[in-house]
C-alpha positions as CSV (number, residue, x, y, z in Angstrom):
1,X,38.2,46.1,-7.1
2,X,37.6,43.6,-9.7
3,X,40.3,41.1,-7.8
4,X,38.1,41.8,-4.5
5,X,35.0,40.8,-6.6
6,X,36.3,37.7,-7.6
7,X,37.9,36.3,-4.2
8,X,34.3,37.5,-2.9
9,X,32.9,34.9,-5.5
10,X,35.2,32.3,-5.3
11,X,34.2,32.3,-1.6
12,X,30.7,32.6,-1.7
13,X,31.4,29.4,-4.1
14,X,33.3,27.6,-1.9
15,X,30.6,27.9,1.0
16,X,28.2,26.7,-1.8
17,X,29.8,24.3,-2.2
18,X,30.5,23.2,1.2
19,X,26.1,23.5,1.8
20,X,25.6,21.7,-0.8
21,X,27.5,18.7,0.5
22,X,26.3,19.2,3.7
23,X,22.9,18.9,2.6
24,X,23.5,16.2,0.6
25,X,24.8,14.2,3.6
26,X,21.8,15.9,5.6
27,X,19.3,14.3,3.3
28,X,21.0,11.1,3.2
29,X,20.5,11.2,6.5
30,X,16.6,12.1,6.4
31,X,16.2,9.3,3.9
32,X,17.7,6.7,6.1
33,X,15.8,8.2,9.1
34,X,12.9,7.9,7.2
35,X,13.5,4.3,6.2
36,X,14.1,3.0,9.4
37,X,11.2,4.7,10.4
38,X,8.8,3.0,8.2
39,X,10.6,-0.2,8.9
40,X,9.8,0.3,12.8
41,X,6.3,1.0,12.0
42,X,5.7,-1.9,10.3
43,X,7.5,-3.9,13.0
44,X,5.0,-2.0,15.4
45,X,1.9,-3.3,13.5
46,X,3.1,-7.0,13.7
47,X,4.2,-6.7,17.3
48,X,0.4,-5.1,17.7
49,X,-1.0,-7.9,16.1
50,X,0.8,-10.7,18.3
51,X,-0.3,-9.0,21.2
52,X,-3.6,-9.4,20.8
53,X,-3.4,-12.7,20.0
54,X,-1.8,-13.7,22.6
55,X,-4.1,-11.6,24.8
56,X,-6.9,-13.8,23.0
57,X,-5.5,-16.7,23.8
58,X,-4.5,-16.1,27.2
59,X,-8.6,-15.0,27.9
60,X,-9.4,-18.7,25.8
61,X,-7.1,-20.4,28.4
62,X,-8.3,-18.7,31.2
63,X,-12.2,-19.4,30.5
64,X,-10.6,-23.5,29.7
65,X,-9.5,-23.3,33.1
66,X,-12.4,-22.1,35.1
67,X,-14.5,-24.6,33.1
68,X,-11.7,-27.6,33.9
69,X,-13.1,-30.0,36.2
70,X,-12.4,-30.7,39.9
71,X,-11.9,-34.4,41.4
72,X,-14.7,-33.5,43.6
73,X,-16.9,-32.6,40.6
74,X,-15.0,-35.3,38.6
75,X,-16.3,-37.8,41.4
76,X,-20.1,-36.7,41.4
77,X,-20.4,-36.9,37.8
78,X,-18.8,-40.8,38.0
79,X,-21.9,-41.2,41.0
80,X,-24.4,-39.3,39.2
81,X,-23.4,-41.8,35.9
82,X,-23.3,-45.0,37.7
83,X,-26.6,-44.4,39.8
84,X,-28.2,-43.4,36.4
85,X,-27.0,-46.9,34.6
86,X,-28.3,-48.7,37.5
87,X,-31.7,-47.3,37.0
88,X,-31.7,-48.1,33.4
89,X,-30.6,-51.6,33.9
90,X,-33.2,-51.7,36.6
91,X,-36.0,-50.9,33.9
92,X,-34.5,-53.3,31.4
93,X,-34.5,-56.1,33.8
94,X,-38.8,-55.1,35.1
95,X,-39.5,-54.4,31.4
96,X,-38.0,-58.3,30.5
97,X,-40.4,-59.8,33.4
């Protein structure tokens, strides 16, 4: 009986022993899982953060280029100019008389 007690213990030991490895690795694991996790978080933030930058500067480009000139308008503003600095030369020369 006693011999049957001990090979019972020694093999309860044994599987003790083999869980306790087991979760040793296990938690390895977990830790390394958990790292990675945090690091990918992180990562998530930053990636976050350049997205919405970008998004802000693609709106800031979009409003430059609705407010971007035509020729046509180009053109108009060049008459609207010149007909302008006529009339003032036009004053300076009536106000010299």
């Amino acid at each position: 009986m006693a011999s049957e007690l001990q090979a019972t213990l020694n093999r309860i030991i044994s599987k003790s022993e083999v869980l306790v490895e087991r979760y040793k690795v296990l938690q390895g694991e977990k830790d390394a899982v958990e790292q990675e996790n945090e690091e990918l978080r992180a990562q998530l933030v930053r990636l976050n953060g350049e997205i919405e930058k970008l998004r802000r500067e693609n709106e800031y480009l979009q409003m430059a280029r609705m407010v971007t000139p035509t020729r046509e308008s180009i053109a108009q503003s060049h008459a609207i100019l010149s007909k302008l600095v006529q009339d003032v030369d036009k004053c300076i020369s009536q106000l010299m008389e």
